[in-house]
N, C-alpha and C positions, 0 to 999 in steps of 0.2 A: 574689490568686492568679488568674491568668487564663491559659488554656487553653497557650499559649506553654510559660511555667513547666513545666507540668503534662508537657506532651511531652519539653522538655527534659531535666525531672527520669527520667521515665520510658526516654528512650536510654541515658538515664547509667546507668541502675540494668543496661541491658539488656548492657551491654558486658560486662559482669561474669558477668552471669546470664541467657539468654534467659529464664527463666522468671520473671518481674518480679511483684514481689509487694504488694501495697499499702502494706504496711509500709517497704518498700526505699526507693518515692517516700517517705514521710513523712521518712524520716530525710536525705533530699538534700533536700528542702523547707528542714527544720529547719536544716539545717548550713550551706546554701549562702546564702537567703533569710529567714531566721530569724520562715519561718512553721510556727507550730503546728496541723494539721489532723489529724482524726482517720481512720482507715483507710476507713470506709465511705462520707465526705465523696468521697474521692478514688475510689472505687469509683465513685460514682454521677455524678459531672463525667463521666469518659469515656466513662461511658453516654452521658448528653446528647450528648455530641462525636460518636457515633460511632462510637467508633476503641477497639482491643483493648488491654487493658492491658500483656501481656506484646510483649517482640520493636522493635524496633527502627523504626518506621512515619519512610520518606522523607516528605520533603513533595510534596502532591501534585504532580505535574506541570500545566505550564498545557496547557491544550489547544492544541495545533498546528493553524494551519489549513491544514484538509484539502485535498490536492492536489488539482487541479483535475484530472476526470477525462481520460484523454487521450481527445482526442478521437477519434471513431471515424469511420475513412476509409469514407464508403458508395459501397458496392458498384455499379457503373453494370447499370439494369435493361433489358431487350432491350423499345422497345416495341412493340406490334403496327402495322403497318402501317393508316392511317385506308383502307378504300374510299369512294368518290367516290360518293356519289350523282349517278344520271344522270337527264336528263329528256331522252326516245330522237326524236331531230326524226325521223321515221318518214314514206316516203312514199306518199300518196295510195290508189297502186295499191296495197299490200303491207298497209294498215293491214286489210282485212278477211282476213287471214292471222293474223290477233291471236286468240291465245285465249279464247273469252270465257267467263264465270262458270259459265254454265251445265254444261260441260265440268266442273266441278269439284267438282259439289254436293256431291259422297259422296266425295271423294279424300282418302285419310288422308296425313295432311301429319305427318313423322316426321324426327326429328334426322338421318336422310342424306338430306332433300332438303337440308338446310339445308351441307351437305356439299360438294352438288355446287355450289349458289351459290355457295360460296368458291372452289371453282374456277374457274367461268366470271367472276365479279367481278375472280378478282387476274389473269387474263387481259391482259396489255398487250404493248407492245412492248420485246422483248428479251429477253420471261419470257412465250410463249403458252402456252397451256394445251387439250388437247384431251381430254375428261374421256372414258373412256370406261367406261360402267356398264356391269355382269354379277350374272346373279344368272341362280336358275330363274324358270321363265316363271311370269308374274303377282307378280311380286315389286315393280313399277312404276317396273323398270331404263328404260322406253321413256317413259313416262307421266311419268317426276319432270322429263325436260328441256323437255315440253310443258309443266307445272307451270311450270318454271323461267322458260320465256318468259310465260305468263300473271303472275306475281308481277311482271315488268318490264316488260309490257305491248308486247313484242317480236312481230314475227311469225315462228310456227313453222312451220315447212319438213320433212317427216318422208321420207325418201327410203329405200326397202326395198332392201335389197343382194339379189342372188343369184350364182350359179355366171360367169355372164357378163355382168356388171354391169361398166361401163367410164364412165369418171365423163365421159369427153368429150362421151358423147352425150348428155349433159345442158345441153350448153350450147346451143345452138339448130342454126338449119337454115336455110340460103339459102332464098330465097322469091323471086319475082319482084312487082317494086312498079314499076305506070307501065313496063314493059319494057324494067324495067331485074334485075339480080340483086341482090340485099340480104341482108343476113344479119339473120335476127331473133332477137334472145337471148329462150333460152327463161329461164322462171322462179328457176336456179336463178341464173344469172348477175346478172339483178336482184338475188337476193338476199344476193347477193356482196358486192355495193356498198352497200350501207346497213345500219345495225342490224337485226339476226336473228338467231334461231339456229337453226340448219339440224344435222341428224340425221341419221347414216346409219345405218340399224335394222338387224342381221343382218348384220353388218360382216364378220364369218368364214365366209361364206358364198362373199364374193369370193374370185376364185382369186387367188392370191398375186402372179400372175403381171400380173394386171390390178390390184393394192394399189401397182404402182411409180405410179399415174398420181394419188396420192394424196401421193407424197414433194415435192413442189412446192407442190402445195397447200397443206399447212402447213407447210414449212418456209420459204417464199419467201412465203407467203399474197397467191398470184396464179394467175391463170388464163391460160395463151396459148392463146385459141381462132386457129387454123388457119384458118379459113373467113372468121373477119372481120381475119383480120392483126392480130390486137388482143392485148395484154397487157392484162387487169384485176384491179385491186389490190384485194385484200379491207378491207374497211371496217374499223377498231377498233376498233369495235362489233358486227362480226359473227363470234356464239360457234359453233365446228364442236366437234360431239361425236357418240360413236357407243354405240351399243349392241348386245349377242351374248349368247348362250348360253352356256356352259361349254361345252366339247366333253365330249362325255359318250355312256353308249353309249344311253342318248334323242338325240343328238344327232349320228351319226355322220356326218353329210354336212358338216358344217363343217371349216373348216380352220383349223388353227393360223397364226395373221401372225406371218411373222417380224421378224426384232427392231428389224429398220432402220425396221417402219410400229409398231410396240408403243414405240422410242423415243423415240418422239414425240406419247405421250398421258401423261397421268396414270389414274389406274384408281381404280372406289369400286364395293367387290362388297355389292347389295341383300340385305338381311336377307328372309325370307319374313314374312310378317304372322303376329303373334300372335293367340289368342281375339280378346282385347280388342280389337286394330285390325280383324278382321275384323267383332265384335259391332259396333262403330262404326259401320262402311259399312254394312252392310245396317240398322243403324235408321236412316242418311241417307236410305239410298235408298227405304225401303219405312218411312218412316212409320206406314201403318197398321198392321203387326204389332205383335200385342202382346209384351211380354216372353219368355214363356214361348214363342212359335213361334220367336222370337230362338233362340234358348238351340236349339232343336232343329235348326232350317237348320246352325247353326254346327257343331253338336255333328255333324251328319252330313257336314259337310264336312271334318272334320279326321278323322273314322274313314274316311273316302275315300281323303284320303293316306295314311292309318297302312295299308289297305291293299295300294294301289301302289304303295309302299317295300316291305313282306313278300314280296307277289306278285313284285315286279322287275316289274312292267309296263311296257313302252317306251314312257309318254308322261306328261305333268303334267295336272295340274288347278288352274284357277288362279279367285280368286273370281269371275273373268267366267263358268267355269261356275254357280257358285252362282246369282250374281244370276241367269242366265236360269231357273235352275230355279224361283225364287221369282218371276220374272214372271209366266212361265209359269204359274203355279199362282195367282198374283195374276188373273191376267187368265180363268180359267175353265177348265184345264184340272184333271183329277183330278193328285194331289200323284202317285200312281202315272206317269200319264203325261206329271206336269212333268219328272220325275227322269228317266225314259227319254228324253224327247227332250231335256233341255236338258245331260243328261252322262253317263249311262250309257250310251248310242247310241254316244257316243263309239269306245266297247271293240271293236262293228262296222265303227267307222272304221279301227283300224286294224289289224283279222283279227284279234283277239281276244275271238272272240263269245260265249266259255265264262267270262268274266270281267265279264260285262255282269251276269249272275246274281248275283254279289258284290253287288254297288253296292247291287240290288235287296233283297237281305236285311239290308244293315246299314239301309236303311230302316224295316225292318219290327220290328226292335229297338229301332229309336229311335222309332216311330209307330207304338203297339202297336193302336192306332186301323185303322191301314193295315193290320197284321196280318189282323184280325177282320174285317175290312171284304172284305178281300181271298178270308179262307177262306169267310165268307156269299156273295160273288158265285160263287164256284168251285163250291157248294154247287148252288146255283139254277140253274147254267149244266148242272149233271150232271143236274138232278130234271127240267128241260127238254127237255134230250136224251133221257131214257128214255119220256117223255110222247110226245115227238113218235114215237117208236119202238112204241110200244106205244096 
């Protein structure tokens, strides 16, 4: 009797009866094969096997092999653009225009200078780029493209715009050589022509009307100086970029560019420094303080702004005041008269001399030192005066 049997007897029984009963196989065993087994023989084979006694069991099926998966069409990926590393053939004259380290000790180096280097890198021909940063002041909108030429080793050029600012007269000025007339190109035009980047600071400052003499400049990136009959073609390595204020009402003397000179830059507006970037530079730059003076300069420069934002005071403070305060104070002056002259003087500067007294008090909550210090001299200054009096 071997398993074959066993099933076949078992469909046979099933056609009849899905409910197939051990008894059912013995009597189709007996009649069909003229074997004799007992009920619980046949009970315990299909255990072995397997497989249920009642019901009708096909034979297994063979396994198919499995379709080969289709294959999958990939997707084409965009890739980025490789920039070119350059090594800048820089001349002679223009190389101490270079930034040097020094310039940089205590500069916090933050994901949007790395910003505007992709700007001025994918800078070529066909696709120029004229980056120009904004932010409020000390935010290092000016400082990140000085940055930018120190990292490349380019020389930087920083030219300050104003109200009658005319880019012509930058180009040089007839001179007499040997008696004869000659034109000598001033600096900026040298630096037209070779790897540079040249900056125009306070870019909305110029009148609109003197911004046409700029639509040439980058859009043709040439120069037709007048005086020497000369066209000069800007180098492809020389990055032009600007820097401005928001107009704001700290800033009301600027003017909006319109859109024919704003078509023609890209834009990257400076975040304001946090604590932490701020705690950064001044442990650069001032070393000797300990921790805890940290923690205090900082803490008093940020209740300065949180100030003149409440107040509406019409002007910024940027951590170039800090640092001087903490020179100041580094170098021998009392922390009272670092603070007054190196930024609450300021509030005198601009007719705001009832706002100077501010500055003075958030000091004295945060240098309870300064406090005490302060009401003993005032103390001593009165028992002085009555002495001399009497």
């Amino acid at each position: 009797m071997n398993p074959d049997m066993l099933r076949e007897a078992r469909n046979e029984a099933a056609r009849n009866n899905p409910a197939v009963r051990a008894w059912m196989i013995k009597e189709i065993l007996a009649k069909k094969h003229n074997i004799n087994v007992d009920e619980s023989t046949i009970r315990g084979k299909f255990i072995e096997m397997g497989e249920p006694l009642s019901g009708i069991v096909k034979p297994k099926e063979q396994p198919q092999p499995q379709a080969q998966a289709e294959a999958k069409v990939q997707q084409p990926v965009s890739k980025a653009m490789q920039i070119v590393k350059k090594v800048f053939d820089i001349p002679a004259n223009l190389k101490p225009f270079i930034p040097t380290q020094a310039q940089f000790a205590d500069y916090i180096a933050r994901p949007i200078d790395d910003r505007l280097a992709v700007h001025y890198d994918s800078s070529r021909p066909g696709c120029w780029k004229y980056p120009l940063t904004q932010g409020k002041q000390g935010t290092g909108k000016t400082m990140g493209h000085m940055y930018y030429a120190y990292k490349k080793q380019l020389p930087f050029f920083l030219f300050s715009c104003h109200e009658d600012f005319k880019l012509h007269k930058l180009f040089g000025d007839k001179t007499i050589v040997n008696g004869t007339i000659q034109f000598k190109e001033d600096m900026l035009v040298q630096a037209v022509q070779a790897p540079s980047v040249i900056l125009f600071d306070e870019v909305n400052y110029v009148s609109n009307e003197n911004s046409v003499d700029f639509h040439a400049f980058l859009q043709n990136r040439e120069l037709f100086v007048k005086d020497a009959n000369k066209v000069y073609r800007l180098h492809d390595d020389c990055k032009v970029g600007f820097a401005q204020n928001p107009k704001s009402a700290k800033y009301i003397g600027s003017n909006i560019k319109p859109s024919n000179f704003l078509g023609r830059c890209t834009f990257i507006t400076y975040p304001e420094f946090t604590k932490k970037d701020i705690k950064k530079a001044v442990n650069a730059r001032f070393p000797n303080l300990v921790e805890s003076d940290v923690n205090l300069f900082v803490e008093f420069y940020f209740a300065c702004i949180k100030a003149i934002e409440q107040a509406n005071i019409p002007c910024d403070i940027s951590i170039r005041q800090l640092n001087n305060v903490i020179d100041l104070y580094n170098h021998g002056l009392k922390l009272e008269d670092a603070i007054e002259d190196g930024l609450s003087s300021m509030m005198e500067a601009i007719s705001q001399p009832a706002s100077k007294e501010a500055f003075y008090r958030i000091a004295q909550a945060i240098w309870k030192d300064l406090l005490n210090k302060s009401i003993n001299e005032r103390v001593g200054e009165f028992k002085s005066f009555f002495t001399w009096r009497w």
